[in-house]
N, C-alpha and C positions, 0 to 999 in steps of 0.2 A: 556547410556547417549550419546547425540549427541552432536559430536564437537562443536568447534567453528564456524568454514567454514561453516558446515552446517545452523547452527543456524542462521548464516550470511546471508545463502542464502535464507531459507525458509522466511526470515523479506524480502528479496531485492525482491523476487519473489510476497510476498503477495502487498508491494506499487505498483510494477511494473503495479498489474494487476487493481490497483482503478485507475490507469492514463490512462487505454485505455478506446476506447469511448465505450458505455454502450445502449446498445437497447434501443428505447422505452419504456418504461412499457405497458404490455396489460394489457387490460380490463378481457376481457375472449374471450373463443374461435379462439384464437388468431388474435382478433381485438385491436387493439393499442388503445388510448383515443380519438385520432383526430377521429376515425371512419374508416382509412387504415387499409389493413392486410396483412400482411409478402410480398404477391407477389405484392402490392402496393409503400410500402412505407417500405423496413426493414432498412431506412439510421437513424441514429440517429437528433438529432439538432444540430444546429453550439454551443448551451451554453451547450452541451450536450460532447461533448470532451475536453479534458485536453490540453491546447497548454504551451508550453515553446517558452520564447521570443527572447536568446539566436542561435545565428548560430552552429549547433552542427552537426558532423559527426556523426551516430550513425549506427551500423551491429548487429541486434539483430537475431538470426538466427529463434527466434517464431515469431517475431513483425517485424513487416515491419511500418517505419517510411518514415513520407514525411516533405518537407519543402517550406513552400510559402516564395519564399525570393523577396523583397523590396527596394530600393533604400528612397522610401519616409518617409516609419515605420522599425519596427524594423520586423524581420522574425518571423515568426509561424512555430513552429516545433510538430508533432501531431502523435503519430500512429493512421494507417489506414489501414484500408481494400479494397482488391480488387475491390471490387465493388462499392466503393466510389466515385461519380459522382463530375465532377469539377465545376458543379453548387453548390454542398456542400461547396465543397474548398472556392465558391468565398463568399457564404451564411455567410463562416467562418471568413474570411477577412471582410466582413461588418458590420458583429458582433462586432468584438472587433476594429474595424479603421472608425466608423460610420459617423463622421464627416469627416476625411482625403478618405475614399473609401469608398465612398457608393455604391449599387448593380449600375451595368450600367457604372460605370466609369470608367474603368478599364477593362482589358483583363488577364487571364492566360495563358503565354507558356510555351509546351515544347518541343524539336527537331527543335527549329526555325519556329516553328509557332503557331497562335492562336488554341487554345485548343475549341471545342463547348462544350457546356452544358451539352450537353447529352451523352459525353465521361466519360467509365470508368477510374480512375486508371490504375484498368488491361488494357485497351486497348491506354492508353499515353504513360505508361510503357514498352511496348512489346519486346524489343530487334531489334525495327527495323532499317535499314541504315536512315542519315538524312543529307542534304546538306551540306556540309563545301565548304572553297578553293582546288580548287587542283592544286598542283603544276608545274609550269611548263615545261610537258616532257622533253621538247629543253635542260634547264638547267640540270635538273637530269633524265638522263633515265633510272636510274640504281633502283630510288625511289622507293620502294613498297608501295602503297600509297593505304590506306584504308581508305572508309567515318567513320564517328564519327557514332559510334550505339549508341542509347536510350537504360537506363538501363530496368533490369524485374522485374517485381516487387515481382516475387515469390524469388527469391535470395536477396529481402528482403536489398539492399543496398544504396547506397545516391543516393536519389528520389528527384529531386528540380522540382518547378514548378517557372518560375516568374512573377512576377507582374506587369504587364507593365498598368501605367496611363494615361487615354486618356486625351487631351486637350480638353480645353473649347470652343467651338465657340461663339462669342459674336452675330456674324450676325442671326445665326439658333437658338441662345439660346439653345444649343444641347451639346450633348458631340462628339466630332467626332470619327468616326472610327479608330482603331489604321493602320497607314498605316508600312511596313516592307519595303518596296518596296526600289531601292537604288535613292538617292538623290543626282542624278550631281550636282546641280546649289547651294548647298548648302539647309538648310531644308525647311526655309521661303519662298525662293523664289521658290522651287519646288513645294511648298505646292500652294502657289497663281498660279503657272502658271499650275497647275496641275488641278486646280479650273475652270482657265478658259479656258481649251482645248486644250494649246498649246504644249502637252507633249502627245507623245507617252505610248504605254504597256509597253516601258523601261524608261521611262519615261527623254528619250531623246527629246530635241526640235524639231517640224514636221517641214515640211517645209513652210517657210514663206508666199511663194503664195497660198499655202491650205489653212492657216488658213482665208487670206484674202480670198480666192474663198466662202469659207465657213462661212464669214459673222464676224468671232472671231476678227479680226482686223478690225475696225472701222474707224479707227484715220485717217483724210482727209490728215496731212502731213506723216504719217508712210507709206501710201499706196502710195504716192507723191513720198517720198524717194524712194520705193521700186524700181518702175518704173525706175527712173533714173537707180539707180543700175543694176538692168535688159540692160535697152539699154546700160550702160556703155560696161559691160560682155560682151554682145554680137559684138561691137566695137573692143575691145581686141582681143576677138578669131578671127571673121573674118577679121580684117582688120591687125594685129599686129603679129598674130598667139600663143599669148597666151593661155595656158591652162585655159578653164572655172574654174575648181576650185582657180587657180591663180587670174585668172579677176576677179572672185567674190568675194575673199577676199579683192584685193587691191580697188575694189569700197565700200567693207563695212567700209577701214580704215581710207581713206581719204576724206576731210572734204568735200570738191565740188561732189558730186556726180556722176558729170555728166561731172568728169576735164579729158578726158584726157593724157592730159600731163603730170598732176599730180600723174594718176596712174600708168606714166608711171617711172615715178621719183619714185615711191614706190616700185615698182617692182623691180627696177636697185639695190635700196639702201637693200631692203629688200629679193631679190630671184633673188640673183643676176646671177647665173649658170642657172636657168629657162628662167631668159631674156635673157642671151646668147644664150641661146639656140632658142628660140623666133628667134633672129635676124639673126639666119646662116639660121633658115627656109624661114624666109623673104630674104635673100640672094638666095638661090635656087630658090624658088620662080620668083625672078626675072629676073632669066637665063633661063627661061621657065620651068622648073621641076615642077612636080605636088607634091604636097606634102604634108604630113597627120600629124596636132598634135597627139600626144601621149598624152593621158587624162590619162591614165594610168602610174603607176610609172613600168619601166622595173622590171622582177622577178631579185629574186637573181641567178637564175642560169644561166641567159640570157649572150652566152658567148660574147655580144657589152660591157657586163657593166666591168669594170676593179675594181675588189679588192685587194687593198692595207693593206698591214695586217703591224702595225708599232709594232717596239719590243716595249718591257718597256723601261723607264728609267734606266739607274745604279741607284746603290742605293748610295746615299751619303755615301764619303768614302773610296768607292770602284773602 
């Protein structure tokens, strides 16, 4: 007679294997019904595997299990096989979320980036390195610091893929591309200026007379402004000795563009060791000495620059 445990196991093993997904049915010859044959078409249907709805870790050492996890529905948790294509995965998600994800609207990742179609399983799962933060040396040089690896699929343990939903465009009637990409200006406004040209590969802002050179700024008082700003700048450094990136800021803060005085009253109030320093140049200067802004900030090693190293506070009490 067979124990219990076994008896246990033989009933957990027979459900186990009605829940993985199940071929095709062939015809004959090993033609399937649709009219595919094994080197065609061996994936099953998306109505065709068992999902649980459920976020579950699961380490079956026969079954290799995956999970599409969601923010909008609940997760799909399914075993799966290596050669399971993420066109299945998404087949599978449109199946049972038809109205909330339909095919198209939405992306699969994983390793931090968009998955294609026609990647397997096996080949999203690979064990390969994949981008993270890395910390920095200055702080910890001591850090051993290793990128995050994609798990294998063959060691069969928690597989996630997620589901990331595209937005709607109302202009294109479209769905748009999923963008990853990092968003200074916050989303909306990176996304519009992203739209209209004004954003670099980092999708940092170009500079403002390119985009005018190049036709993206239009606007008769933007270009009006700009101008001013321009000859302000140029006023500061050569007649002031202002640094450009100085003069440039203090013409974009203050409200006259084209104030002098005013930026010079910003400067004083606002970069105040910079206009000193301005004005010992304009000092030499006038004693006949030839003399050169420094557009550049001195390095840290530069032995002109004096570091001041202040202790801590005592601690109250003490």
């Amino acid at each position: 007679r067979r124990s219990r445990r076994s008896r246990w196991w033989a009933a957990f093993t027979s459900v186990r294997s009605l829940l993985r997904p199940q071929p095709r049915p062939m015809v004959e010859n090993g033609v399937y019904e649709n009219g595919a044959t094994d080197a065609e078409d061996p994936l099953p249907r998306p109505e065709e595997i068992e999902i649980e709805t459920v976020d579950l870790y699961r380490h079956d050492e026969e079954q290799a299990y995956v999970t599409l996890m969601s923010q909008e529905v609940k997760s799909l948790n399914f075993a799966a096989e290596e050669n399971y294509t993420v066109r299945l995965c998404k087949e599978l998600v449109a199946y049972h979320y038809p109205d909330e994800l339909p095919l198209g609207s939405f992306e699969l990742l994983a390793s931090n980036k968009i998955r294609s179609d026609e990647e397997t399983l096996g080949e999203v799962f690979n064990g390969d390195e994949y981008y993270c933060d890395r910390p920095d040396e200055a702080e910890d040089p001591d850090f051993d610091w290793k990128p995050r690896k994609e798990q294998v699929f063959s060691d069969k343990m928690l597989m996630q893929l997620s589901i990331w939903k595209k937005e709607w465009d109302e202009e294109t009637k479209s769905y748009e591309p999923v963008d990853l990409s990092y968003m200074p200006y916050g989303k909306e406004l990176t996304k519009q200026w992203k739209k209209l040209g004004y954003l670099d590969g980092k999708n940092m802002l170009r500079d403002e007379g390119e985009l005018i050179a190049e036709g993206k700024i239009t606007d008769p008082d933007k270009i009006a402004d700009y101008r001013k700003r321009e000859g302000l700048t140029s006023t500061l450094r050569e007649t002031h000795l202002i640094r450009k990136k100085d003069a440039w800021e203090a013409a974009g803060e203050i409200e006259n563009k084209d104030d002098v005085d005013e930026a010079l009253a910003w400067l004083q109030r606002h970069k105040e060791k910079d206009y000193n320093a301005a004005l010992k140049l304009q000092g030499r200067r006038a004693e006949g000495e030839e003399v050169e802004v420094e557009e550049e900030e001195p390095e840290p090693d530069d032995p002109d620059v004096e570091v001041y190293v202040c202790e801590p506070p005592p601690l109250r009490g003490m």
